[in-house]
C-alpha positions as CSV (number, residue, x, y, z in Angstrom):
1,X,2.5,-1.0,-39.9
2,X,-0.7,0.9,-39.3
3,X,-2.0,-1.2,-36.6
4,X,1.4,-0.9,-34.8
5,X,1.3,2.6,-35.1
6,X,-2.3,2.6,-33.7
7,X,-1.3,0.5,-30.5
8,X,2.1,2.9,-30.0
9,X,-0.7,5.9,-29.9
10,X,-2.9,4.3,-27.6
11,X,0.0,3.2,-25.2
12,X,1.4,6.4,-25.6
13,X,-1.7,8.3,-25.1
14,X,-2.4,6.0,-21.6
15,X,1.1,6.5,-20.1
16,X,0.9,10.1,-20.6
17,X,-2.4,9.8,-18.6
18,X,-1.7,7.8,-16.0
19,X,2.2,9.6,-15.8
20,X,1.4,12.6,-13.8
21,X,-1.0,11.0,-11.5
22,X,1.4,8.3,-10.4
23,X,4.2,10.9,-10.1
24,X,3.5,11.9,-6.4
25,X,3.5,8.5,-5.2
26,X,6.5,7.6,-7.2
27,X,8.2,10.1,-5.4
28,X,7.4,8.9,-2.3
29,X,7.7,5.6,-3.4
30,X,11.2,5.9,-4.6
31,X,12.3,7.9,-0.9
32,X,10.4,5.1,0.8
33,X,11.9,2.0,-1.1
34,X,15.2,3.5,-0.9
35,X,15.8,3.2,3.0
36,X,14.4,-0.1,2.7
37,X,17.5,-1.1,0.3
38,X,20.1,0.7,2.5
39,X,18.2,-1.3,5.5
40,X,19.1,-4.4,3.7
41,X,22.3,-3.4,2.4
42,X,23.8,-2.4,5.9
43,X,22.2,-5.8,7.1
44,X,24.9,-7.1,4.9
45,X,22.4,-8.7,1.9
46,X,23.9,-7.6,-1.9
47,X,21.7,-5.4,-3.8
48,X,20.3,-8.3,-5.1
49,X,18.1,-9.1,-2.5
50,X,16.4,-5.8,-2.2
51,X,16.2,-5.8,-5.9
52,X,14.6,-9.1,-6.4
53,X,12.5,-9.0,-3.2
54,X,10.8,-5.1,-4.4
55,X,10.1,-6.9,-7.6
56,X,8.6,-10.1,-6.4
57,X,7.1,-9.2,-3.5
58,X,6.2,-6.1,-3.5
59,X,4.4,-5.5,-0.6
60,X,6.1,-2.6,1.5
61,X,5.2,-3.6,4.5
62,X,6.3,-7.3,4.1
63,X,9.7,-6.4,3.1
64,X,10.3,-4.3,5.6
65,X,9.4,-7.1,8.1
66,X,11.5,-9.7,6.3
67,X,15.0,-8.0,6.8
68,X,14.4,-9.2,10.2
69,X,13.2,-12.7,9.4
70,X,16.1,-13.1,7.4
71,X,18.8,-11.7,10.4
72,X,16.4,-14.0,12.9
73,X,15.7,-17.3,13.7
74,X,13.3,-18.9,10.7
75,X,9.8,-19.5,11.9
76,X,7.9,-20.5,9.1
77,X,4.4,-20.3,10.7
78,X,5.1,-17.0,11.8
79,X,6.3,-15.7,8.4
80,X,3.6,-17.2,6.8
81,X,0.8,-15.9,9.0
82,X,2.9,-12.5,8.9
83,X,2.6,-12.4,5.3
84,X,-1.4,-13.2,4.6
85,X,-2.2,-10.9,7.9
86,X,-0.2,-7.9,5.8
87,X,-1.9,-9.1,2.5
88,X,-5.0,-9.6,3.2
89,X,-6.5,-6.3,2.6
90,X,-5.4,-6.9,-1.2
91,X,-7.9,-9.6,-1.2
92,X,-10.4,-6.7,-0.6
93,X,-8.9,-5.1,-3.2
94,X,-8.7,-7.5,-5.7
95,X,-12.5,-8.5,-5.3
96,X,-13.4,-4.8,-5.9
97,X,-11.3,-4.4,-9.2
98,X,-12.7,-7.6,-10.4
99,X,-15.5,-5.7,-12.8
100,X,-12.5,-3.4,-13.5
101,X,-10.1,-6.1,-14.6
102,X,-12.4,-7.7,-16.8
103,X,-11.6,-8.7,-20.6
104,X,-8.2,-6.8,-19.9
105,X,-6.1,-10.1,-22.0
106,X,-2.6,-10.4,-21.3
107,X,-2.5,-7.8,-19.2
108,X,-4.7,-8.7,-16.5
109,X,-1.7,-11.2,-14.2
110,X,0.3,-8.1,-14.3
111,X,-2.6,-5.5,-12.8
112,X,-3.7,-8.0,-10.4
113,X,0.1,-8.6,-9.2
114,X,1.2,-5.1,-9.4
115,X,-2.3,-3.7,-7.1
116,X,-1.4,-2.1,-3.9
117,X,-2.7,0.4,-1.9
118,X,-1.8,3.7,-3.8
119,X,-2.6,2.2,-7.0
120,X,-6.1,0.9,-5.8
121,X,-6.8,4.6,-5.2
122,X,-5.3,5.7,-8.4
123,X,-7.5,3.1,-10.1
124,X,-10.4,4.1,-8.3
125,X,-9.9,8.0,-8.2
126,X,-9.5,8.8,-11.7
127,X,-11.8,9.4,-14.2
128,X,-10.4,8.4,-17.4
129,X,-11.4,9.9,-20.9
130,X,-13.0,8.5,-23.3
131,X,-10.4,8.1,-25.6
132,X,-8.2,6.3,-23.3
133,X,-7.6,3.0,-22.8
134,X,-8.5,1.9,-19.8
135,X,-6.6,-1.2,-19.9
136,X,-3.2,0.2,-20.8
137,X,-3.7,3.2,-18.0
138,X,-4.1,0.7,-15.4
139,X,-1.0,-1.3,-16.6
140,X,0.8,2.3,-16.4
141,X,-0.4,3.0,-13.4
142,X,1.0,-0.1,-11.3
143,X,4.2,-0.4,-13.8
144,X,5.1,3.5,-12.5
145,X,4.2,2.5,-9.2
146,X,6.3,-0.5,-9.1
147,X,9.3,0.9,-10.7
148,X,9.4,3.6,-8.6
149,X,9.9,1.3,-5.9
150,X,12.6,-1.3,-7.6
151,X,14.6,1.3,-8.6
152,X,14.5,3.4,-4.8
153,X,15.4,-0.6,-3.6
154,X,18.3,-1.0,-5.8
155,X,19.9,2.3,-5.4
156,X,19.4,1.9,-1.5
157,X,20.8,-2.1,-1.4
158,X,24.3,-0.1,-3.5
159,X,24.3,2.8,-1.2
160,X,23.8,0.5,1.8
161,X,26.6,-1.8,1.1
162,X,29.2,1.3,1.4
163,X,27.6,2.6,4.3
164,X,30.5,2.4,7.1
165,X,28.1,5.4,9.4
166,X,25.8,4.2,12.6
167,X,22.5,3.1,11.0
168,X,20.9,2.1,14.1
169,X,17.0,3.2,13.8
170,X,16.6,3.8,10.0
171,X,14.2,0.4,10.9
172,X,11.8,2.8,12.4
173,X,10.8,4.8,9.2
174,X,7.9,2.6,8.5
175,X,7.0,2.7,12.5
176,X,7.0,6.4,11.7
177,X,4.8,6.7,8.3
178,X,2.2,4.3,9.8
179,X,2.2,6.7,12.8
180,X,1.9,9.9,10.8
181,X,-0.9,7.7,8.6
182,X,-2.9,7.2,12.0
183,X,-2.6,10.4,13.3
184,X,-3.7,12.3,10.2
185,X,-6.6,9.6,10.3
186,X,-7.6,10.7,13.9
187,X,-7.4,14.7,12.9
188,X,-9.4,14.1,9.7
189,X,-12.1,12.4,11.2
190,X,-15.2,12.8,13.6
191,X,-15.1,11.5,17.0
192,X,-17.1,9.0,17.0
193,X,-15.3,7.4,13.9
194,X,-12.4,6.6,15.9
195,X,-13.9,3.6,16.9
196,X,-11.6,1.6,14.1
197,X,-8.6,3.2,15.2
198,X,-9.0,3.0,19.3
199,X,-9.8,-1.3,18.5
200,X,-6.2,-0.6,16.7
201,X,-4.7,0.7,20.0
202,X,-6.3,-1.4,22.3
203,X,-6.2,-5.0,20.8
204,X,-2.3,-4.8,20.7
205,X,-2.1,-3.1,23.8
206,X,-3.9,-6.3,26.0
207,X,-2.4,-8.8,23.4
208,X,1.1,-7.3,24.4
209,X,-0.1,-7.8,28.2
210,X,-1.1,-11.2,27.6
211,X,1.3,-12.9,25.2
212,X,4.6,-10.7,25.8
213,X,6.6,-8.9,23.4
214,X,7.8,-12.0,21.9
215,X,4.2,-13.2,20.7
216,X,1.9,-10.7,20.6
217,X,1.9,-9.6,17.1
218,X,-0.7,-13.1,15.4
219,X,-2.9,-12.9,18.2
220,X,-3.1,-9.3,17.8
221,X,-3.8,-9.4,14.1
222,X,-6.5,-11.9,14.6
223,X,-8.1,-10.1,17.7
224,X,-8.4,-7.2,15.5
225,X,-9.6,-9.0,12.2
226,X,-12.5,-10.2,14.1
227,X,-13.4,-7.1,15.8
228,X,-13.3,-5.6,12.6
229,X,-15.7,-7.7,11.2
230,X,-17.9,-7.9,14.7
231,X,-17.7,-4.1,14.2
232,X,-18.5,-3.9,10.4
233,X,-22.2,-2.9,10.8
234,X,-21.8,-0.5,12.9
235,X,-18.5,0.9,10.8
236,X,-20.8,1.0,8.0
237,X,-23.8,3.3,9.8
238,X,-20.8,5.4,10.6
239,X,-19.6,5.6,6.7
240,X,-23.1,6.6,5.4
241,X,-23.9,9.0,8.1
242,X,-20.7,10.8,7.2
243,X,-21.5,10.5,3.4
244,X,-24.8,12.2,4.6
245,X,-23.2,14.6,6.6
246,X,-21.1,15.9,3.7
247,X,-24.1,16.0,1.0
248,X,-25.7,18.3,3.3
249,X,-22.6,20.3,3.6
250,X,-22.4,20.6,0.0
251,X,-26.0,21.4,-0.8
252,X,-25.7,24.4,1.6
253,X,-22.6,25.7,-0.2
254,X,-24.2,25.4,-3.5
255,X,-27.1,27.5,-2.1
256,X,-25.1,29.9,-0.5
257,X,-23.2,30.3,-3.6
258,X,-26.3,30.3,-5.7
């Protein structure tokens, strides 16, 4: 009785942590998910699919892909190399959390499956107390996340089945959050750091030239996967020059303040 009261504190204590730091991407999450559903919903798919695929999947930018897969002829090379080219930065991910993940039990499948790119930065950006657990705040962390997410999917595949409006477009909000992503990238950054993000323009742009609308989007992942890696040293002189740049920034304010 005492030992289950202990492990209700702990969880409770972790969730109420992790609670208000997932609740902005929640948000977002749930408004994001749920024009995915009423995509697949006015595709004519049952709830069901949005439901299942947000909890099994759970990659965003996958899912949004695969409504139209599913309306299109099935390619299975193409889907597959669509779905590692999306995935692979969680490979990135995952090696990084590996020191975090350690000796986490049970637990650990569920924090490795549920890891995606707001949670990586949760995980990563919080400094957690003492006196939490650091295994249960993770969990927390990606079960909020991918809640949030299910239930904006589910709502969306019931609204979208009732839907009798022109829909035509609502396809184009991801086009649109990857473009507002990239531009406040480009504004937050120094000039000569858009290196990454002009290989990102340009790569596309030829591959589209070469290949044709039809069969640009593989080569283009792999053009720019190699370029990125070509590129990596020089990425990396850019990284600690700017983490330079900003010590010297803040040892001038603390001087001026001092």
């Amino acid at each position: 009785m005492v030992r289950t009261q202990n492990r209700n504190a702990v969880m409770g204590k972790a969730f109420r942590t992790a609670l208000p730091r997932t609740s902005p991407v929640c948000i977002s999450f749930f408004l994001l998910a749920l024009s995915y559903g009423v995509l697949m919903g006015t595709r004519g798919f049952s709830f069901l699919w949005p439901m299942c695929m947000s909890a099994f999947i759970f990659t965003g930018s996958m899912e949004f892909v695969a409504v139209n897969l599913l309306v299109s002829a099935f390619n299975p090379f193409v889907t597959f190399m669509l779905a590692v080219m999306l995935g692979t930065r969680h490979l990135f991910y995952g090696i990084s959390m590996l020191g975090r993940f350690k000796n986490m039990g049970a637990k650990k499948p569920y924090l490795i499956f549920s890891l995606c790119d707001e949670t990586f930065a949760i995980d990563n950006g919080t400094i957690i107390a003492a006196d939490v657990d650091r295994g249960w705040f993770y969990f927390f962390v990606g079960l909020l996340n991918q809640s949030s997410w299910v239930a904006g999917a589910t709502l969306g595949g019931l609204l979208g089945e009732r839907i009798t409006f022109n829909t035509s477009g609502l396809d184009f909000i991801m086009t649109a959050m990857f473009a507002v992503i990239f531009v406040d990238q480009w504004l937050t950054t120094k000039r000569k750091s858009h290196m990454a993000a002009l290989t990102g323009i340009a790569v596309p742009a030829i591959c589209l030239g070469v290949f044709g609308a039809d069969n640009f989007m593989i080569p283009s992942l792999v053009a720019m996967l190699v370029m990125f890696i070509l590129l990596r040293p020089y990425l990396d002189d850019l990284k600690i020059d700017k983490t330079d740049g900003e010590n010297e920034t803040n040892n001038a304010d603390k001087e001026t303040n001092a």
